[in-house]
TIBA-761730 format. One record per atom (N, C-alpha, C): residue in three letters; atom name; z, x, y; residue number from 1. Coordinates in nm, 3 decimals. Atoms other than C-alpha are relative to their C-alpha. Example, Ala and Ser with C-alpha at 12.3 -4.5 7.8 and 13.67 -1.06 7.14 Angstrom:
// TIBA-761730
R residuo atomo      pz      px      py num
R     ALA     N   0.000   0.089  -0.119   1
R     ALA    CA   0.780   1.230  -0.450   1
R     ALA     C   0.000   0.090   0.120   1
R     SER     N  -0.006  -0.082  -0.119   2
R     SER    CA   0.714   1.367  -0.106   2
R     SER     C   0.073  -0.077   0.109   2
// end
This chain:
// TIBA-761730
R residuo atomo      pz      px      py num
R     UNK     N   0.055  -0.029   0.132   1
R     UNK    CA   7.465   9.849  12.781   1
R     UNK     C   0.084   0.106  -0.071   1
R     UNK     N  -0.090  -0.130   0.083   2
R     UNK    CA   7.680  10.172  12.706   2
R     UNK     C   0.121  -0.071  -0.010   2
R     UNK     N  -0.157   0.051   0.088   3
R     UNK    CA   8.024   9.975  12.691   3
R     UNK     C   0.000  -0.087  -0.067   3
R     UNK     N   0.016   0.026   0.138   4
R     UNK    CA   7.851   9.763  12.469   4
R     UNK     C  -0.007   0.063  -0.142   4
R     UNK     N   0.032  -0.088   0.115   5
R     UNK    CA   7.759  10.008  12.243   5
R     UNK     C   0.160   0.027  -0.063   5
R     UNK     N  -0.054  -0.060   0.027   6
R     UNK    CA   8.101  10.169  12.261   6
R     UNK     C   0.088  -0.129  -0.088   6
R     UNK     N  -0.074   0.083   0.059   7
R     UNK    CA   8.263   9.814  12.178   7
R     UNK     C  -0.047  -0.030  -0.133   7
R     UNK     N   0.047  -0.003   0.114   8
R     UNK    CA   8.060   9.764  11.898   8
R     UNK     C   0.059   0.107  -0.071   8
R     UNK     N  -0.069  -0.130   0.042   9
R     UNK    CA   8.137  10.113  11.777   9
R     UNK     C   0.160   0.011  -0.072   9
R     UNK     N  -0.151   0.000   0.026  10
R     UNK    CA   8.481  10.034  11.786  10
R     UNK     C   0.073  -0.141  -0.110  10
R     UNK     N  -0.052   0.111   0.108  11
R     UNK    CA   8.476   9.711  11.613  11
R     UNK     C  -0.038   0.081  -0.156  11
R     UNK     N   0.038   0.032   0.097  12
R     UNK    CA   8.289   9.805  11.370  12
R     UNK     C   0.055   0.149  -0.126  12
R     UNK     N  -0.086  -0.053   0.021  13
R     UNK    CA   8.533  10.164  11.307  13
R     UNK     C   0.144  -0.106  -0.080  13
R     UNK     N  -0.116   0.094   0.053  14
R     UNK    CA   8.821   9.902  11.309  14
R     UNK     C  -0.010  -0.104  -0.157  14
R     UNK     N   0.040   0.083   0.126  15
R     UNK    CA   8.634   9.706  11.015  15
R     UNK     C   0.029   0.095  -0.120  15
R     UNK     N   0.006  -0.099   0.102  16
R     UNK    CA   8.596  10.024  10.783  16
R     UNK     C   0.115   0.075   0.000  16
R     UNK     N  -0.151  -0.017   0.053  17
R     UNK    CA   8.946  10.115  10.841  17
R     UNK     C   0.044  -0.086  -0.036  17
R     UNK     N  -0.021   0.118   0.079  18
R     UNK    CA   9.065   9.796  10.720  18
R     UNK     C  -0.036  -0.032  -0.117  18
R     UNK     N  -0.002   0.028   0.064  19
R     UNK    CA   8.884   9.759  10.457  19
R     UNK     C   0.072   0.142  -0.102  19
R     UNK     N  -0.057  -0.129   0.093  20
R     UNK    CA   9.000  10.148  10.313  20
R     UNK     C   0.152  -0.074   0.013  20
R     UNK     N  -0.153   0.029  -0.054  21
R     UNK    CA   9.356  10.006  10.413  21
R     UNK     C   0.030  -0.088  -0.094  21
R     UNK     N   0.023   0.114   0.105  22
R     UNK    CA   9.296   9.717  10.180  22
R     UNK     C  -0.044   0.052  -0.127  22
R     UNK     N   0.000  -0.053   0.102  23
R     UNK    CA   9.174   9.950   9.909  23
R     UNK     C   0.118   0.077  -0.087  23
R     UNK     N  -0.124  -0.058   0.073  24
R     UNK    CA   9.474  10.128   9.890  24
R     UNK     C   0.145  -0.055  -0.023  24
R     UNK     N  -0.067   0.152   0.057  25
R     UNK    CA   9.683   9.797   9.867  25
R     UNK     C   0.009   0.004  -0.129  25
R     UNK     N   0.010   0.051   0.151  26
R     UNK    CA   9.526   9.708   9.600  26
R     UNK     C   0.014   0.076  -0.097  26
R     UNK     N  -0.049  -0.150   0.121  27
R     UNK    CA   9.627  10.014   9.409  27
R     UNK     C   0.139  -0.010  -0.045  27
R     UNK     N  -0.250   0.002   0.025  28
R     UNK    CA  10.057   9.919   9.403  28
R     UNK     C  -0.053  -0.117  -0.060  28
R     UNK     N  -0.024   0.147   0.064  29
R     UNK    CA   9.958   9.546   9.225  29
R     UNK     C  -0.029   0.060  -0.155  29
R     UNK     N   0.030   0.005   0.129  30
R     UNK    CA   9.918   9.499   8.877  30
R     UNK     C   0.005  -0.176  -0.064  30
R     UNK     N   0.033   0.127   0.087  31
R     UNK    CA   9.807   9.255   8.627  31
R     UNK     C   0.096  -0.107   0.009  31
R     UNK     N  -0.122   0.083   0.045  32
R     UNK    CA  10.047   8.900   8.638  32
R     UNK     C   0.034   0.008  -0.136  32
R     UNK     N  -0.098  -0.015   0.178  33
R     UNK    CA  10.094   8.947   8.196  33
R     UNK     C  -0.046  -0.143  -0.005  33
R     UNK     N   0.042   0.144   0.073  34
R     UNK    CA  10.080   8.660   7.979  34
R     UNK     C   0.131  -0.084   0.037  34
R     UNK     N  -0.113   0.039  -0.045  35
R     UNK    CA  10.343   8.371   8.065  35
R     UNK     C   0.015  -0.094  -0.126  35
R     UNK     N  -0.040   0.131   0.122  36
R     UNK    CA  10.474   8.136   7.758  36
R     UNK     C  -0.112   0.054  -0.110  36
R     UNK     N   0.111   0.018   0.116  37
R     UNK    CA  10.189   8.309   7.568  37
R     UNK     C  -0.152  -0.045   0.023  37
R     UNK     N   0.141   0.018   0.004  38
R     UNK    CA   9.893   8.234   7.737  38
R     UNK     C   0.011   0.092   0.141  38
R     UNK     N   0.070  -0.040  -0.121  39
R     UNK    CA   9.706   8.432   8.101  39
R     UNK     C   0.058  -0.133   0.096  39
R     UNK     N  -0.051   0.053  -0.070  40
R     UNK    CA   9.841   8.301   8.404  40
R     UNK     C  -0.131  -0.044   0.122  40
R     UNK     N   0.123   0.057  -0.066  41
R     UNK    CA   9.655   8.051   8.639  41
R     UNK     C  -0.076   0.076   0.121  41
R     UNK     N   0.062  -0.106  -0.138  42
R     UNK    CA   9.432   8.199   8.940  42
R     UNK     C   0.066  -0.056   0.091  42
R     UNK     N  -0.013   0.059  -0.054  43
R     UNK    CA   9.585   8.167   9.234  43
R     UNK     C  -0.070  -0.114   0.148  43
R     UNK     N   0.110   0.005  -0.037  44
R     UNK    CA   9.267   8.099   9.407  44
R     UNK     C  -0.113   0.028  -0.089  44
R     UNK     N   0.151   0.000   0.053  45
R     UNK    CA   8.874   8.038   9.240  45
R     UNK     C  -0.071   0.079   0.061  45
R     UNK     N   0.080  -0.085  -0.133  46
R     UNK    CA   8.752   8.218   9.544  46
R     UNK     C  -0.031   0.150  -0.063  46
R     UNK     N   0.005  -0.213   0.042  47
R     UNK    CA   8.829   8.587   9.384  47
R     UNK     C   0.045   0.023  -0.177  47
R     UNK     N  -0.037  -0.015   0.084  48
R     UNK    CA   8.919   8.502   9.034  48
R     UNK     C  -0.041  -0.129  -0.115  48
R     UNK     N   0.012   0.094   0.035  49
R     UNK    CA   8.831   8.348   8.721  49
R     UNK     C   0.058   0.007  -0.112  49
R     UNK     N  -0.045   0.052   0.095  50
R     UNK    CA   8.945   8.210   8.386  50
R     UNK     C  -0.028  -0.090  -0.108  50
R     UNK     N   0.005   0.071   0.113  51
R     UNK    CA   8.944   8.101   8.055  51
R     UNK     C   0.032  -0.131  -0.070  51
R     UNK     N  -0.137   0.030   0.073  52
R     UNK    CA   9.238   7.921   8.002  52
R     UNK     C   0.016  -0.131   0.128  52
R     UNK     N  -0.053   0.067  -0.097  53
R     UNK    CA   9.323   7.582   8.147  53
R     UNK     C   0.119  -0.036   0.057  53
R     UNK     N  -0.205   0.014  -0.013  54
R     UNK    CA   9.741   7.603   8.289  54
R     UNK     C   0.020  -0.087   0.088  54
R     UNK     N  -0.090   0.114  -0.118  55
R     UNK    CA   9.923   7.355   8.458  55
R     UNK     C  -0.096  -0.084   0.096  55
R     UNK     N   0.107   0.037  -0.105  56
R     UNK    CA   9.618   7.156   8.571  56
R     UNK     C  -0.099   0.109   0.097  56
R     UNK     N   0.108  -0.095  -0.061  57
R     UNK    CA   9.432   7.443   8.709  57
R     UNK     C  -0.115   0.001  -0.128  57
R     UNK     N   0.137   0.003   0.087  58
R     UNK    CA   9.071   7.415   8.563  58
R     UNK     C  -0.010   0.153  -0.013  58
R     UNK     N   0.064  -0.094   0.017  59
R     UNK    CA   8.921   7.686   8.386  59
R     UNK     C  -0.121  -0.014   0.081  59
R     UNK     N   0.118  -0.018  -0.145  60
R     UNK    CA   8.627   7.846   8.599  60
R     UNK     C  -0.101   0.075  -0.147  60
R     UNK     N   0.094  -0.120   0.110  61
R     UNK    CA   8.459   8.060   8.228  61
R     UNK     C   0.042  -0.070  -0.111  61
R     UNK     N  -0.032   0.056   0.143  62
R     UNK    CA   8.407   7.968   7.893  62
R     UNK     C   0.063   0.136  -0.110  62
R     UNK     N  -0.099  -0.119   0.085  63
R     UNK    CA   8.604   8.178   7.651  63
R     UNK     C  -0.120  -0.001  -0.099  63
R     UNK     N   0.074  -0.077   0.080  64
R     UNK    CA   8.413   8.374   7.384  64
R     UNK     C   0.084   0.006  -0.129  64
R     UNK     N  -0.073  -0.023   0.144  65
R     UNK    CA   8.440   8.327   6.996  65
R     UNK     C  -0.057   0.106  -0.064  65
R     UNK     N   0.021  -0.097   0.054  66
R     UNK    CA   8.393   8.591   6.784  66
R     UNK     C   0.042  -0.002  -0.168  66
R     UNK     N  -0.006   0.056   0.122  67
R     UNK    CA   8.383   8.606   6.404  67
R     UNK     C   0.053   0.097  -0.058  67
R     UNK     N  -0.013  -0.123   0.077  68
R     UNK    CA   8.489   8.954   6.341  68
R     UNK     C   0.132  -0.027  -0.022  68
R     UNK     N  -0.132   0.017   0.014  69
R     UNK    CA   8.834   9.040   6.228  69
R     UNK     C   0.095   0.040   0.111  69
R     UNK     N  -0.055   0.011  -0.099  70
R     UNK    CA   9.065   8.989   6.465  70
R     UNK     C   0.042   0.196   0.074  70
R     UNK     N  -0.024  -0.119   0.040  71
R     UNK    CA   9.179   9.392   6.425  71
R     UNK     C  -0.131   0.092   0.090  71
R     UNK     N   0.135  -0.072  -0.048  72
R     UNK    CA   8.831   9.517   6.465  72
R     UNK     C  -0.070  -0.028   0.115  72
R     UNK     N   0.081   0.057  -0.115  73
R     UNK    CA   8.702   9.294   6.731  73
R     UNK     C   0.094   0.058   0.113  73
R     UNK     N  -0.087  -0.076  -0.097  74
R     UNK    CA   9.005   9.430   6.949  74
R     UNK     C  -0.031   0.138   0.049  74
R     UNK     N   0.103  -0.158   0.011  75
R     UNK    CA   8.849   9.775   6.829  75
R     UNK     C  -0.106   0.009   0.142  75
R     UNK     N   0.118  -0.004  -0.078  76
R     UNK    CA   8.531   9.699   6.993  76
R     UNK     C  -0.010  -0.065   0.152  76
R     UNK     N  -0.043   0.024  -0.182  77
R     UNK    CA   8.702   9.526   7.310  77
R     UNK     C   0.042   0.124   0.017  77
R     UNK     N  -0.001  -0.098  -0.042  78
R     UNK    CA   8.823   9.811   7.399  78
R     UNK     C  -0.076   0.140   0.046  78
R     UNK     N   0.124  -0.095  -0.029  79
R     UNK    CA   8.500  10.020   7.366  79
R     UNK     C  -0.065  -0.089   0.109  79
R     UNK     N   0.103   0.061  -0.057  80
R     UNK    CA   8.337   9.759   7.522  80
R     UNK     C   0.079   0.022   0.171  80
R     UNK     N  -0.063  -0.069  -0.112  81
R     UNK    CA   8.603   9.838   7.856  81
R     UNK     C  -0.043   0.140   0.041  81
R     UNK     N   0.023  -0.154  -0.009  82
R     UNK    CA   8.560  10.193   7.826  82
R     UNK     C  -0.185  -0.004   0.044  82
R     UNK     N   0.121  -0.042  -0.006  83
R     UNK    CA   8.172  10.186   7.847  83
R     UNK     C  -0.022  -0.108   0.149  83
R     UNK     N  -0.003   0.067  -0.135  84
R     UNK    CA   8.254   9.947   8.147  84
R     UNK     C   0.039   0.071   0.109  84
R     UNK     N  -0.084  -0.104  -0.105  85
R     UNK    CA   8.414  10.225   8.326  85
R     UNK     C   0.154  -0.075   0.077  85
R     UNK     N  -0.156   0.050  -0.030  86
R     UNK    CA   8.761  10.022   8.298  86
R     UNK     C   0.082   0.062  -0.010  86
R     UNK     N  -0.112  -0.096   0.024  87
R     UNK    CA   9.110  10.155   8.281  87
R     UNK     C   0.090  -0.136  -0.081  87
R     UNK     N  -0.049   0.100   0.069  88
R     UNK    CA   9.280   9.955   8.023  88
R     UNK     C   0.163   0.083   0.014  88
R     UNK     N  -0.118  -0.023  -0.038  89
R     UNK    CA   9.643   9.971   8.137  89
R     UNK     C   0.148  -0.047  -0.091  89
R     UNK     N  -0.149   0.031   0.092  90
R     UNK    CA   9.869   9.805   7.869  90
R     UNK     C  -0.090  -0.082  -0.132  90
R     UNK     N   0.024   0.087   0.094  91
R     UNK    CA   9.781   9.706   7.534  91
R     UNK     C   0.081  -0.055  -0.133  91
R     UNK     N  -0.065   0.018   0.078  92
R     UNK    CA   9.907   9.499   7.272  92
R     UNK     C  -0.060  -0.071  -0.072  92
R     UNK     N   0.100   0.029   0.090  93
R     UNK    CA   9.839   9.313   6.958  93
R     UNK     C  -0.088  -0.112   0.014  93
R     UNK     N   0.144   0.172  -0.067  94
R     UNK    CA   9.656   9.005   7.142  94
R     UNK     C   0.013   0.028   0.128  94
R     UNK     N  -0.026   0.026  -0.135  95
R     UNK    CA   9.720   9.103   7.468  95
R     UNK     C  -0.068   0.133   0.097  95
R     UNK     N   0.074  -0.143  -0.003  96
R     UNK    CA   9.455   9.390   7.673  96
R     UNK     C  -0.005  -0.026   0.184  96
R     UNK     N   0.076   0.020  -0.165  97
R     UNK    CA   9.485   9.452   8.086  97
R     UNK     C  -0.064   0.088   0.001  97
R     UNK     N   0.045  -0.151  -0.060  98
R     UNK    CA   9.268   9.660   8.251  98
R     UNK     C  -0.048   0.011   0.135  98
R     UNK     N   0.053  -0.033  -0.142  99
R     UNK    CA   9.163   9.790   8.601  99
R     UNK     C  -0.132   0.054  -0.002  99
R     UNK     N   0.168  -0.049   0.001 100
R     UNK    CA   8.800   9.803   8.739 100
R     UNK     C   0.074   0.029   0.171 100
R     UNK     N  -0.008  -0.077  -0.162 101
R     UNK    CA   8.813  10.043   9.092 101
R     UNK     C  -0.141  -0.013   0.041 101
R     UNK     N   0.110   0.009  -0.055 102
R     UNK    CA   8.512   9.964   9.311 102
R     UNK     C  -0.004   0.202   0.076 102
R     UNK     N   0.049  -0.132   0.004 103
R     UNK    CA   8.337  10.294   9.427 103
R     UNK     C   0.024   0.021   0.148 103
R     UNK     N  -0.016  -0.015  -0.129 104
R     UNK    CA   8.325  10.273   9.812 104
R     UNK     C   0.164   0.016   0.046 104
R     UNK     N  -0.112   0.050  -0.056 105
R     UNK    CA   8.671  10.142   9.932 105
R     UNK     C   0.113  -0.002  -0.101 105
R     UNK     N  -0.104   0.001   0.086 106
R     UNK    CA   8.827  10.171   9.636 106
R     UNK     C   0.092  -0.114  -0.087 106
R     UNK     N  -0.046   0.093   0.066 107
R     UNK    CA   8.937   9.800   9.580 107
R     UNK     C  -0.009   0.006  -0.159 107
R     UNK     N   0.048   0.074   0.112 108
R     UNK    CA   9.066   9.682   9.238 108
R     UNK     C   0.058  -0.073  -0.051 108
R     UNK     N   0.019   0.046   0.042 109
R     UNK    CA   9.023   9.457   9.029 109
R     UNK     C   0.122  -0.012  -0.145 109
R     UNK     N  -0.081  -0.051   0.138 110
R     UNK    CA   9.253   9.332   8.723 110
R     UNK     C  -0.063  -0.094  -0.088 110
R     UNK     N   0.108   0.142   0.144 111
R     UNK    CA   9.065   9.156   8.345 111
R     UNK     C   0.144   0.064  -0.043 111
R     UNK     N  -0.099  -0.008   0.077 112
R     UNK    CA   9.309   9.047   8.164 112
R     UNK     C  -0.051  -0.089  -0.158 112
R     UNK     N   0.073   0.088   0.167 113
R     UNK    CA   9.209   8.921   7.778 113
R     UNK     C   0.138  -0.066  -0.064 113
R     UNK     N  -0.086   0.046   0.093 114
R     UNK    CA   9.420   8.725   7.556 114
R     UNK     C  -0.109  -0.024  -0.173 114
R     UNK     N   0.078   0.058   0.113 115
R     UNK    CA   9.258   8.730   7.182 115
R     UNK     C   0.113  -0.070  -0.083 115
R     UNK     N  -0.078   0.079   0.069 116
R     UNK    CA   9.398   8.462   6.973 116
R     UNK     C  -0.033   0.027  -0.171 116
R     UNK     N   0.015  -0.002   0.144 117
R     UNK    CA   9.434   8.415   6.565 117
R     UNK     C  -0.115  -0.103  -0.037 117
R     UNK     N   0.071   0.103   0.073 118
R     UNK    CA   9.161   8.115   6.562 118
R     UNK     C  -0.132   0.061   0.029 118
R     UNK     N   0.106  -0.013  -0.028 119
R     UNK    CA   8.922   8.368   6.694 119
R     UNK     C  -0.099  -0.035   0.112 119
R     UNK     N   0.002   0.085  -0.153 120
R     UNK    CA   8.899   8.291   7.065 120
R     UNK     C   0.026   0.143   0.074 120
R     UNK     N  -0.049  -0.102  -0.109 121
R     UNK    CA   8.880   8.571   7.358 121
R     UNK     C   0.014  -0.067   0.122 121
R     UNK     N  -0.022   0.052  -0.096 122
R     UNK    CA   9.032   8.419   7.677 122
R     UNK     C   0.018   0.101   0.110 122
R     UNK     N   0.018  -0.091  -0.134 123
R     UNK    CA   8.970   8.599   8.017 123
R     UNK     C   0.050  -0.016   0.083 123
R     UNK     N  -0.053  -0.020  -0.131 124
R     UNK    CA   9.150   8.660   8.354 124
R     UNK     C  -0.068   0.107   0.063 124
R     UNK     N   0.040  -0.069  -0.037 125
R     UNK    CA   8.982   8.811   8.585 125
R     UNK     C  -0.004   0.035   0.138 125
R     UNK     N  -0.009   0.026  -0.096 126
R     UNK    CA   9.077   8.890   8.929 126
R     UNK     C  -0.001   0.112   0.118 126
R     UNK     N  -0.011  -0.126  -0.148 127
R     UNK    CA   9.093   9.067   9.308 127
R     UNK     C   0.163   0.000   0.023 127
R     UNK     N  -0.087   0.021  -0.086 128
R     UNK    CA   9.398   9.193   9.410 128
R     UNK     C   0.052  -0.003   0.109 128
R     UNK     N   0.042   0.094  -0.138 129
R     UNK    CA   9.297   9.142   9.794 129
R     UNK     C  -0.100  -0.005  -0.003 129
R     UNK     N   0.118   0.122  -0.082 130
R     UNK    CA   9.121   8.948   9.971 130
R     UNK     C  -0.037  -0.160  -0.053 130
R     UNK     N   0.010   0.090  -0.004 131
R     UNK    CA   8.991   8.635   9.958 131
R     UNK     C  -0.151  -0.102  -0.127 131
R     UNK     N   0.178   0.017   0.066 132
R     UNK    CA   8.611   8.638   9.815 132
R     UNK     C   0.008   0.111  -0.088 132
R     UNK     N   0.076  -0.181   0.080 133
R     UNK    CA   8.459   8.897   9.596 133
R     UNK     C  -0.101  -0.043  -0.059 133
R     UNK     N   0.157   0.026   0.029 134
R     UNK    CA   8.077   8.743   9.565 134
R     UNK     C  -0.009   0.018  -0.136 134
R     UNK     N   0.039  -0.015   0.113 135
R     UNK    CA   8.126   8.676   9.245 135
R     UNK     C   0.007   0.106  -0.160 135
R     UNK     N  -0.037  -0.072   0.065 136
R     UNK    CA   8.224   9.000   9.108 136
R     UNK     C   0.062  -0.011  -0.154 136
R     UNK     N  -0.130  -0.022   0.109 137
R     UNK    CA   8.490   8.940   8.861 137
R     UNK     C  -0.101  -0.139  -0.084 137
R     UNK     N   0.060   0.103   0.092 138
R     UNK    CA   8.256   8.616   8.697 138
R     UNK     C  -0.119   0.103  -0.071 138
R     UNK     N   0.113  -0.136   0.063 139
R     UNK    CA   7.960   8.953   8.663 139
R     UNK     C   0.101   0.044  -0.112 139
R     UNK     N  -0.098  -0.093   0.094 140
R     UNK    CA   8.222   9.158   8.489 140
R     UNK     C   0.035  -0.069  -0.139 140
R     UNK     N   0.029   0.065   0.132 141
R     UNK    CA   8.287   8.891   8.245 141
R     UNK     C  -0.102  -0.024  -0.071 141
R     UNK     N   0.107   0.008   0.074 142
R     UNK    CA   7.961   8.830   8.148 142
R     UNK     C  -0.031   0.073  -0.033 142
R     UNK     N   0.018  -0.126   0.057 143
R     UNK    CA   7.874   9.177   8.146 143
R     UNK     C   0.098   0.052  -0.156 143
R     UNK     N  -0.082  -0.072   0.184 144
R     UNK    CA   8.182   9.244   7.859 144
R     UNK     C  -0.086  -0.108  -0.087 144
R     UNK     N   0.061   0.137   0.087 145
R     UNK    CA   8.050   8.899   7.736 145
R     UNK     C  -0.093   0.077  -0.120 145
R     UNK     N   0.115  -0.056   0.092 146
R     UNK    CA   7.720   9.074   7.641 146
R     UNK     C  -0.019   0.109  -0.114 146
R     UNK     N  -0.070  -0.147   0.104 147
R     UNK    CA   7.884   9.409   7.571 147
R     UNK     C   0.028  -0.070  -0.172 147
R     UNK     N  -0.107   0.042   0.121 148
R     UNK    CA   8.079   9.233   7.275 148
R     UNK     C  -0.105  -0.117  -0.122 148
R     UNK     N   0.043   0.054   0.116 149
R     UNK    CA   7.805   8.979   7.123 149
R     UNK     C  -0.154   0.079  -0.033 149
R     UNK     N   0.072  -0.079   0.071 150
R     UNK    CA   7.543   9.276   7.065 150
R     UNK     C   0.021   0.063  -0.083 150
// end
């Protein structure tokens, strides 16, 4: 019974270093950018989703129209990050990344937006490890989602 305990103990040490080990990974990646002008495909559904349908990869989210002026609505993406507790890392005049850091372990996360001229917000939204993330990054969109049509 006690060198059960201790094996347990030890797995379950070895788990929670791993995953900190994996948090601070994901800290050297950054956003893939836009490629030809549009968000680049996921390379996996599992941890990431999207707007935008590329090269036969299905979109996994419906993109968000918006009626404001293109100018202003950028305005209010950006608040709408900030009150997300994002780190918006590069912006330009249609083009917005940003980093979400989980609280425990530190993993993160990269949204990437593309707003277009017809009045279209297209989303990327992804892990930069692992495999899963329960959904996370499809919350996060909906959450700006809501942010942006109140």
């Amino acid at each position: 019974m006690n060198k059960l305990f201790y094996i347990l103990i030890a797995i379950a040490v070895i788990i929670v270093v791993a995953f900190f080990v994996m948090g601070m990974v994901s800290k050297k990646g950054q956003a893939p950018g836009l490629k030809e002008g549009h968000l680049q495909a996921c390379e996996t559904t599992d941890n990431c989703v999207i707007s935008e349908t590329i090269n036969g990869h299905p979109a996994t989210i419906v993109p968000l129209l918006f009626s404001e002026e293109k100018a202003v609505f950028i305005e209010k993406l950006k608040k709408a990050i900030a009150a997300m507790d994002g780190k918006i890392v590069k912006a330009e005049e249609s083009y917005i990344a940003a980093t979400f850091t989980s609280g425990v372990f530190g993993f993160v996360d990269d949204l990437e937006l593309r707003v277009t001229d017809n009045q279209q917000l297209h989303f990327r939204s992804a892990s930069r490890v692992g495999r899963k993330d329960f959904g996370a990054n499809k919350k996060r969109i909906e959450q700006l989602k809501s942010l942006l049509v109140d």
